[in-house]
C-alpha positions in Angstrom: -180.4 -151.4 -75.1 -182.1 -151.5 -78.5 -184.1 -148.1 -79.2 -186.1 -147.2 -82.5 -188.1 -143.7 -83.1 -191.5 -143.9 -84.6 -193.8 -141.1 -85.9 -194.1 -137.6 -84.1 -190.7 -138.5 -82.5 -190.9 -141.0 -79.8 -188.5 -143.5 -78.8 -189.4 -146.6 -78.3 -187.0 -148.9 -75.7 -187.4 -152.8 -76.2 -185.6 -156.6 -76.5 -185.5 -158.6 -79.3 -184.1 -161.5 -79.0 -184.5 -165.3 -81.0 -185.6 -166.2 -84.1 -188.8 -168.3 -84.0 -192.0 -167.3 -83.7 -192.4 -163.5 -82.7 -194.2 -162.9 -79.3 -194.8 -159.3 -78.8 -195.4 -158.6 -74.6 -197.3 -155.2 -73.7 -196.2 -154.3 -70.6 -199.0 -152.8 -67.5 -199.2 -149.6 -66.3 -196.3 -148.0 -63.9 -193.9 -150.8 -65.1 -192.0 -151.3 -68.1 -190.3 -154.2 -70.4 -188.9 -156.1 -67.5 -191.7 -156.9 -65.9 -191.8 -159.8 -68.5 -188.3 -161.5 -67.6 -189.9 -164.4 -66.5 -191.7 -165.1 -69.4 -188.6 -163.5 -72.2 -186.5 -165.9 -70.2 -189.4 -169.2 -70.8 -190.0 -168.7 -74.6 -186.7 -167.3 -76.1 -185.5 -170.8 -74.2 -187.8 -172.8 -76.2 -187.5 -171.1 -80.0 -189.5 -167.8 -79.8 -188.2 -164.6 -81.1 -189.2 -162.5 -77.9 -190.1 -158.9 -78.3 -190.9 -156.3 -75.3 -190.7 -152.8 -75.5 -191.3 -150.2 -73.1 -194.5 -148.3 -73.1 -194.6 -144.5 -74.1 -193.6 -143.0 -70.7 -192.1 -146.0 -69.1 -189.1 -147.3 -68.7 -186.6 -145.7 -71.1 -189.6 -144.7 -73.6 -190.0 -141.3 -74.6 -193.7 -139.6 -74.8 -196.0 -136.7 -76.1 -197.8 -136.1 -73.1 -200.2 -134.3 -75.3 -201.1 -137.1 -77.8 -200.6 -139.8 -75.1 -203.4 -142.0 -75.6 -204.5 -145.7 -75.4 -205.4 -145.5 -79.5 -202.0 -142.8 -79.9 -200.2 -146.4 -78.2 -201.2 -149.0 -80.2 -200.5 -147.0 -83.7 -196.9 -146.2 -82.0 -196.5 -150.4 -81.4 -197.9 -151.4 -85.0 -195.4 -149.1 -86.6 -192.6 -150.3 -84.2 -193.5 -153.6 -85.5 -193.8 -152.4 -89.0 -190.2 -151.4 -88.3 -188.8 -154.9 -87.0 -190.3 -156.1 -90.4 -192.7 -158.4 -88.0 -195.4 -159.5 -90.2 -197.1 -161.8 -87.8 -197.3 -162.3 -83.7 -198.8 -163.9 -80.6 -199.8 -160.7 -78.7 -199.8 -160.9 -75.2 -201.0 -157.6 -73.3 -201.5 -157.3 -69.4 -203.6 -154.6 -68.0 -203.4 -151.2 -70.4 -201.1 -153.9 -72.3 -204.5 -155.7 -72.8 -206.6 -152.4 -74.0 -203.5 -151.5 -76.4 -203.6 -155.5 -78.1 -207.4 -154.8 -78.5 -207.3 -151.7 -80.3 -204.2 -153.1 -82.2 -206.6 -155.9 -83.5 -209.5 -153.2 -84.7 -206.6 -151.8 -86.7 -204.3 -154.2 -87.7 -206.1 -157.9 -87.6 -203.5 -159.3 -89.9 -200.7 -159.0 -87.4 -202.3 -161.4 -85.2 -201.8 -165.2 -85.1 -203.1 -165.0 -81.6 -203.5 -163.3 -78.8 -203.3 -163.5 -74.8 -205.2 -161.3 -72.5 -203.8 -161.1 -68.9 -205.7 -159.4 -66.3 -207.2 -157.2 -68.4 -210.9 -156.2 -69.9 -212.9 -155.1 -73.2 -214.9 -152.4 -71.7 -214.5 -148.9 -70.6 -214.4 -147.9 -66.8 -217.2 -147.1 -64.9 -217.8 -143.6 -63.1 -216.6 -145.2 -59.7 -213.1 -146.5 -61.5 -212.7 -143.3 -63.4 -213.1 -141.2 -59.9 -210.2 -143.9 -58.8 -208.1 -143.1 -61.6 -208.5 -139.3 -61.0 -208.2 -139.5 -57.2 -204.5 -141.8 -58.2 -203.9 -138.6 -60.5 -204.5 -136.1 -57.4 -202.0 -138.6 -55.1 -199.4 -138.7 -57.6 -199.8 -134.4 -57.7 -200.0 -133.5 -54.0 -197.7 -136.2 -52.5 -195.6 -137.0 -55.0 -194.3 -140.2 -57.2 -193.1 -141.9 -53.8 -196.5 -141.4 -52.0 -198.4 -142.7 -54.8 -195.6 -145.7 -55.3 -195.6 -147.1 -51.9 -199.4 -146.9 -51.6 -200.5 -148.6 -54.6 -197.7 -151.1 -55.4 -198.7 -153.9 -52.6 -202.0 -153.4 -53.7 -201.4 -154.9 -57.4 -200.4 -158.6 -55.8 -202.8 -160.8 -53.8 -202.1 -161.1 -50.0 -199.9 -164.5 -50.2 -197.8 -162.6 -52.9 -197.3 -159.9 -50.5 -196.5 -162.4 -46.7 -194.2 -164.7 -48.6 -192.6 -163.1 -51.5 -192.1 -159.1 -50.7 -189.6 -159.4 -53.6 -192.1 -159.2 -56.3 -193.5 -155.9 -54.5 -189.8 -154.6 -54.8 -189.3 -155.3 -58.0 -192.7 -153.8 -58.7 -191.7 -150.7 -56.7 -188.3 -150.4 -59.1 -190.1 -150.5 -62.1 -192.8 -147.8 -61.0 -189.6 -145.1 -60.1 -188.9 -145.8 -63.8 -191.6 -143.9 -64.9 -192.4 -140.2 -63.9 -194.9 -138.2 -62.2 -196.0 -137.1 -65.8 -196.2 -139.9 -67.4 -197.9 -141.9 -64.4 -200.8 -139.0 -64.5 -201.3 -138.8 -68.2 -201.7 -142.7 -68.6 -204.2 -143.3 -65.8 -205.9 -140.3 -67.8 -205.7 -142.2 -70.8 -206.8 -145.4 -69.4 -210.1 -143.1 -67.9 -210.8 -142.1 -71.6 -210.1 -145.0 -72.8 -213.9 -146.0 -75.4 -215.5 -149.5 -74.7 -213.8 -152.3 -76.9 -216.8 -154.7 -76.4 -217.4 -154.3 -80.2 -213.9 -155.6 -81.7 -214.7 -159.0 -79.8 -216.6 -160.2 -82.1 -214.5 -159.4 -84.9 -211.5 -162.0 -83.6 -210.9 -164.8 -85.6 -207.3 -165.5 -84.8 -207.2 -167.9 -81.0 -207.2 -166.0 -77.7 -205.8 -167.2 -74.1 -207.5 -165.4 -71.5 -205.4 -165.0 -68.0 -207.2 -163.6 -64.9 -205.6 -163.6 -61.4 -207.8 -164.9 -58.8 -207.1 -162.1 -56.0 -207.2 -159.2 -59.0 -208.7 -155.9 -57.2 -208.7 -153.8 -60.1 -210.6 -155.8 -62.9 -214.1 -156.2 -62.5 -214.6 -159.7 -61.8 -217.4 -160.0 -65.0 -214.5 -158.9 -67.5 -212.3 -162.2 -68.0 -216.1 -163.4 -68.6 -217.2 -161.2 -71.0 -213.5 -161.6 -72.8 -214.4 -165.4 -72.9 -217.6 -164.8 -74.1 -216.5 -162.2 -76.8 -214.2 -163.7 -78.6 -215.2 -167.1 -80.6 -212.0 -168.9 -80.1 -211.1 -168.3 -76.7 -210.2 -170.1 -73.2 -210.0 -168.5 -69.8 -208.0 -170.2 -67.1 -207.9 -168.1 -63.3 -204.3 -168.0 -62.4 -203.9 -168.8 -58.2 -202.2 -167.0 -55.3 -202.2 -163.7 -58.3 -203.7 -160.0 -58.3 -203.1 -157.5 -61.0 -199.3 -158.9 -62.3 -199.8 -162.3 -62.7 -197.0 -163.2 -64.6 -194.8 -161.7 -62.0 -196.8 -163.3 -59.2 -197.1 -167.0 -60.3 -195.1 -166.9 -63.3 -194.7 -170.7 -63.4 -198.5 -170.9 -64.1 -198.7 -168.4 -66.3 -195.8 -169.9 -68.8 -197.7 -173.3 -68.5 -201.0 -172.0 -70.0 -198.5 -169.7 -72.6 -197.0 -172.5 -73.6 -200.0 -175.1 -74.0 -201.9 -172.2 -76.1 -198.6 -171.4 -78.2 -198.4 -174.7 -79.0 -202.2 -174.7 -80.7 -201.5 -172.2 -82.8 
């Protein structure tokens, strides 16, 4: 397990592995670094240097609950890249991985020699997806980490996932036990504070692959829209039979559209 420590203290837990082109993978909420096997497995296998750390919180990551925010994240990953000497990467985020690679670009454009967006949005939550997030909070407080796990988790996957591959629910579950009842609360709060990115759309130059999963019940269905619309250089495919985690759902579809975009760049 390869650890570094960034500023204020925190550890961050991550692979590295190949030496071609670097593709850093932000992990979603309530999972960590392994939710990307599928895809560390695809592109180290076909020349990429393959990075994927776990979030503050997650996985074997340390945090600050009091300075854990979306913003506080993405300054934690650009100086963990700043630290692997990684001058330039594809930068693929999924969910809150999505919000972090957004406010990564209004910081640090020059890190980017693309990007992919996976089930994920530009703008900040409404009232009735704030009140969600809060009432997740209150669940995670009352009835405990299990309660909130076993609840939510089928939820993330379309239907099909759910009838015909209960695996990818399981290994959904393991990951969520990996991160605690703290650190669950404070990043569904940080996702609720989280500021409207709409703005830093419009400032991409660098090409952008834009991932949605068709059965997805917790991104507006306008945002993969808007995403498109944003950013100059971007395409949008809807990936089937997928909800929240597509690239652990249909990760055979996912990979293709990686790999076609990778190669354009």
């Amino acid at each position: 397990m390869a650890q570094l420590t960034v500023s204020n203290g925190k550890t961050i837990s991550y692979h590295d592995s190949g030496t071609g082109t670097a593709l850093l993978l932000l992990h979603s909420f309530g999972h960590n670094k392994n939710l990307w096997y599928p895809q560390l497995t695809h592109f180290l296998e076909r020349g990429y240097r393959v990075i994927a750390p776990d979030m503050p919180g997650h996985g074997e990551s340390s945090f600050d609950p009091a300075r854990h925010t979306v913003d506080g994240i993405a300054e934690s990953y650009i100086e963990f890249l700043d630290q692997l000497g990684v001058k330039k990467a594809v930068i693929a985020g999924i969910s809150i991985g999505g919000y972090i690679t957004l406010k990564m670009m209004a910081r640090r454009p020059d890190l980017f020699s693309g990007m992919v967006m996976i089930c994920t949005k530009a703008e900040a939550d409404t009232d009735e997806i704030k009140a969600r997030r809060r009432s997740q909070i209150d669940n995670i407080r009352n009835n405990g980490l299990q309660s909130f796990v076993e609840t939510t988790a089928p939820k993330r996957v379309a239907p099909r996932i759910v009838a015909e591959r209960p695996w990818v629910v399981d290994w959904i579950k393991m990951m969520n036990y990996t991160v605690t009842t703290d650190a669950n609360a404070a990043t569904l709060e940080a996702m609720a504070l989280k500021e409207d990115d709409t703005p830093t759309l419009a400032k991409i130059t660098v090409p952008a692959l834009i991932l949605s999963g068709s059965h997805d019940i917790f991104i507006p269905a306008e945002s993969p829209h808007n995403l498109k619309n944003g950013i100059k250089n971007s395409v949008h495919h809807v990936i089937q039979d997928a909800g929240h985690v597509a690239s652990l759902e249909n990760p055979a579809e996912v990979n293709r559209h990686m790999e076609t975009f990778l190669k354009t760049i």
